[in-house]
C-alpha positions in Angstrom: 85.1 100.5 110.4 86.1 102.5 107.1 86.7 106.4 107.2 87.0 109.1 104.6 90.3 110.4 104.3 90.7 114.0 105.7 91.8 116.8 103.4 95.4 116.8 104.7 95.6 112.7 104.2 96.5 111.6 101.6 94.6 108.7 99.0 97.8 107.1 98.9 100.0 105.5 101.8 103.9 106.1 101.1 105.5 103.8 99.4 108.9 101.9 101.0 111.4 99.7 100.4 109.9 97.3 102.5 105.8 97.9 100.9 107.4 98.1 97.2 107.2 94.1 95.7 110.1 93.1 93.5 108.1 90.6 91.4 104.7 91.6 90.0 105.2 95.1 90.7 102.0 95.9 88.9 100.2 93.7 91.3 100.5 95.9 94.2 98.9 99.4 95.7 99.3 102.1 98.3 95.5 103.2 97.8 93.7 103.3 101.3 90.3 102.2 99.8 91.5 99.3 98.6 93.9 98.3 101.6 91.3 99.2 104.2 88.3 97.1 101.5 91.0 94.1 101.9 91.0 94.8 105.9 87.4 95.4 106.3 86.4 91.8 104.8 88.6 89.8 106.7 89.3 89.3 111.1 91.9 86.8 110.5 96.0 87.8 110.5 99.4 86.6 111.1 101.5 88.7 113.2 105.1 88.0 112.9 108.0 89.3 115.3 110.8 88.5 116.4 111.6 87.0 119.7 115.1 85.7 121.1 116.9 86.2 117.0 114.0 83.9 115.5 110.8 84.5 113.6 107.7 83.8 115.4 104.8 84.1 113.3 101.3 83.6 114.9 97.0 83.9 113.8 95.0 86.3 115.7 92.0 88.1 115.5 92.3 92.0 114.3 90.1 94.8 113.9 91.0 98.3 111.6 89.8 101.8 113.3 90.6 104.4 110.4 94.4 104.1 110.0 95.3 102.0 112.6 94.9 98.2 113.4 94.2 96.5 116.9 95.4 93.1 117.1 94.4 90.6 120.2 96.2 88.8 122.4 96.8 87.7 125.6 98.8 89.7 129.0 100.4 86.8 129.3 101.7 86.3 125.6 105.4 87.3 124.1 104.3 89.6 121.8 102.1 91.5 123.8 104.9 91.6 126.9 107.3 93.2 124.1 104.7 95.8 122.8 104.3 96.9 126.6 108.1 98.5 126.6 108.8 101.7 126.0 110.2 101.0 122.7 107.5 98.9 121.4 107.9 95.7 119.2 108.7 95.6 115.5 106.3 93.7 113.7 104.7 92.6 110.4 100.9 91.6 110.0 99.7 90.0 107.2 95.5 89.5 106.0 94.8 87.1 102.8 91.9 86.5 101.0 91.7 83.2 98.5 89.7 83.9 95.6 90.1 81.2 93.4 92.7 78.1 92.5 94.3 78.6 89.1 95.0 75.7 87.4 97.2 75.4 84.2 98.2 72.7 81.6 102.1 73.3 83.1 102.6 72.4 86.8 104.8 75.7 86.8 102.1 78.1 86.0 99.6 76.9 88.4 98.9 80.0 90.5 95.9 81.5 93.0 93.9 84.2 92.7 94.3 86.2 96.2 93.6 89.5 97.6 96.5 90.7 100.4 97.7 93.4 102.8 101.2 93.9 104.8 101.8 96.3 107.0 105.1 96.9 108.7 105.5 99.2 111.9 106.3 99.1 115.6 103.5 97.8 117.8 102.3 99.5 121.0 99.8 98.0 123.8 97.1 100.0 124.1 96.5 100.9 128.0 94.2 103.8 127.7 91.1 102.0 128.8 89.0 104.5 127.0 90.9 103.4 123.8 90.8 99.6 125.0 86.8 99.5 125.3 87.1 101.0 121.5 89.9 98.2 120.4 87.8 95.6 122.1 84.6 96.5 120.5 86.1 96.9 117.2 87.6 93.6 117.1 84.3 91.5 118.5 82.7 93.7 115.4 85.0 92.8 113.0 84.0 89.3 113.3 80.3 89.7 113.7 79.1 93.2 113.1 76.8 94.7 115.8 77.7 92.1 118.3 79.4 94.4 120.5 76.3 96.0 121.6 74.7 93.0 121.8 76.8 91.3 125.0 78.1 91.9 128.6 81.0 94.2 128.6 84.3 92.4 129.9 84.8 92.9 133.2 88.0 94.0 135.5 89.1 90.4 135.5 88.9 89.4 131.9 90.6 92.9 131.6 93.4 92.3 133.0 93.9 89.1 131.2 93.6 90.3 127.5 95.9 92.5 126.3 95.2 94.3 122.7 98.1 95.9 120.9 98.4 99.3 118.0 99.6 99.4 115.1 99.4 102.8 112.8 99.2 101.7 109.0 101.9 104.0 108.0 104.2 101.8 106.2 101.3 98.9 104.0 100.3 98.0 100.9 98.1 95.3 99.5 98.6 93.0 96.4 96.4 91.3 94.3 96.2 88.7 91.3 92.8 88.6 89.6 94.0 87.0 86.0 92.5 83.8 84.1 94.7 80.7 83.7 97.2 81.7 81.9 98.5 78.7 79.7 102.0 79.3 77.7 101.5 79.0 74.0 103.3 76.4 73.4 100.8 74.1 75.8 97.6 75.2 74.1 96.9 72.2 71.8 98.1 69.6 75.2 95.3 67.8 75.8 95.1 68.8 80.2 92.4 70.8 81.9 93.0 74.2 82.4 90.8 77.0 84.7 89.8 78.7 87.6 88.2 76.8 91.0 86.7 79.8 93.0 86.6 80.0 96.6 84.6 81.6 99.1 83.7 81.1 102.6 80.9 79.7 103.9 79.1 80.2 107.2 76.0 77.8 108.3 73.2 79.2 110.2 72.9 80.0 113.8 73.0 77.5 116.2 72.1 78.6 119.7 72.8 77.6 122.8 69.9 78.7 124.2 66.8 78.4 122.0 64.4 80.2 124.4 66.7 83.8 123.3 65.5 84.6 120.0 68.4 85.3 117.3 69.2 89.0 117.6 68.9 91.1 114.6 72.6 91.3 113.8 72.5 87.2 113.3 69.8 87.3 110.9 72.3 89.6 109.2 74.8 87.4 109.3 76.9 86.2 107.5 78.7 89.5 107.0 
């Protein structure tokens, strides 16, 4: 779902307080390519709020439409009931990709190679049902591109029990490590393993429920 940036927007997001690491400050960035590349690959976040003074922190699907993410839910779930005020709901949503296991001759430098995006912002439930069929096709897309055009439509029932919520990427930034195994020195001659284990997800084929339908187009595609 990426877009070009207009010529009033900027290739950078701002930077904060809250989007500006203290460790491994060199790690991070405010460039939208590479935040929305980070999005793009991935359907899978953790939306953290706060309900009743403690931290809930919960997986859900997502989808990104140019600067702004939809993330699903439920009507009946907290975090959706608190994005339906007025004021909306403070949250932070997080998206990680593993890359690869780094393994050291020290236990303390073991590390991972990753590739990550949080965005901080107030939330908002998206009622417009012109907007909702775009949120809800966007997120079905995210996990299987083309699906959405592909299968029945939800209808006033299933509606009015999924609830999808907003969230402008105003205040994000993504961070990344991408470095070797990176033994100290003084460990070089010890006689351990050292090295990268990379990782990568992996989808089987197809299975269908109903092997008279022949396997659409966009799941010979598949994976993404």
């Amino acid at each position: 779902m990426s877009t070009t940036p207009t010529n009033t927007e900027s290739t950078d997001y701002a930077r904060t307080p809250r989007t500006t690491p203290t460790r491994y400050k060199d790690r991070a960035t405010w460039e939208r390519e590479a935040i929305h590349a980070i999005l793009d690959e991935a359907y899978l976040c953790h939306l953290g709020f706060v309900v009743d003074g403690a931290p809930v922190v919960l997986p859900t699907v997502f989808a990104r439409v140019g600067s702004r993410l939809y993330v699903h839910g439920s009507t009946g779930s907290r975090p959706l009931r608190g994005a339906a005020d007025e004021q909306g709901l403070q949250v932070c949503v997080t998206v990680t990709h593993v890359d690869a296991l780094v393994l050291t001759k020290s236990a303390f430098n073991h590390s991972v190679n990753f590739r990550s995006v949080v965005a901080h912002g107030t939330a908002y439930q998206v009622t417009d049902p012109e907007e909702l069929d775009v949120a809800l096709a966007a997120l079905v897309d995210q996990v299987v591109p083309g699906r959405s055009g592909e299968i029945r439509p939800a209808n006033p029932k299933e509606l009015a029990a999924t609830a999808v919520i907003r969230l402008e990427l105003d205040e994000v930034s993504a961070k990344t490590r991408s470095d070797d195994a990176g033994d100290d020195p003084a460990d070089a001659d010890l006689p351990y393993w050292s090295g990268l284990v990379p990782v990568s997800t992996a989808y089987g084929a197809p299975e269908p429920h109903d092997p008279t339908i022949p396997l659409p187009a966009h799941m010979r595609r598949y994976p993404r």
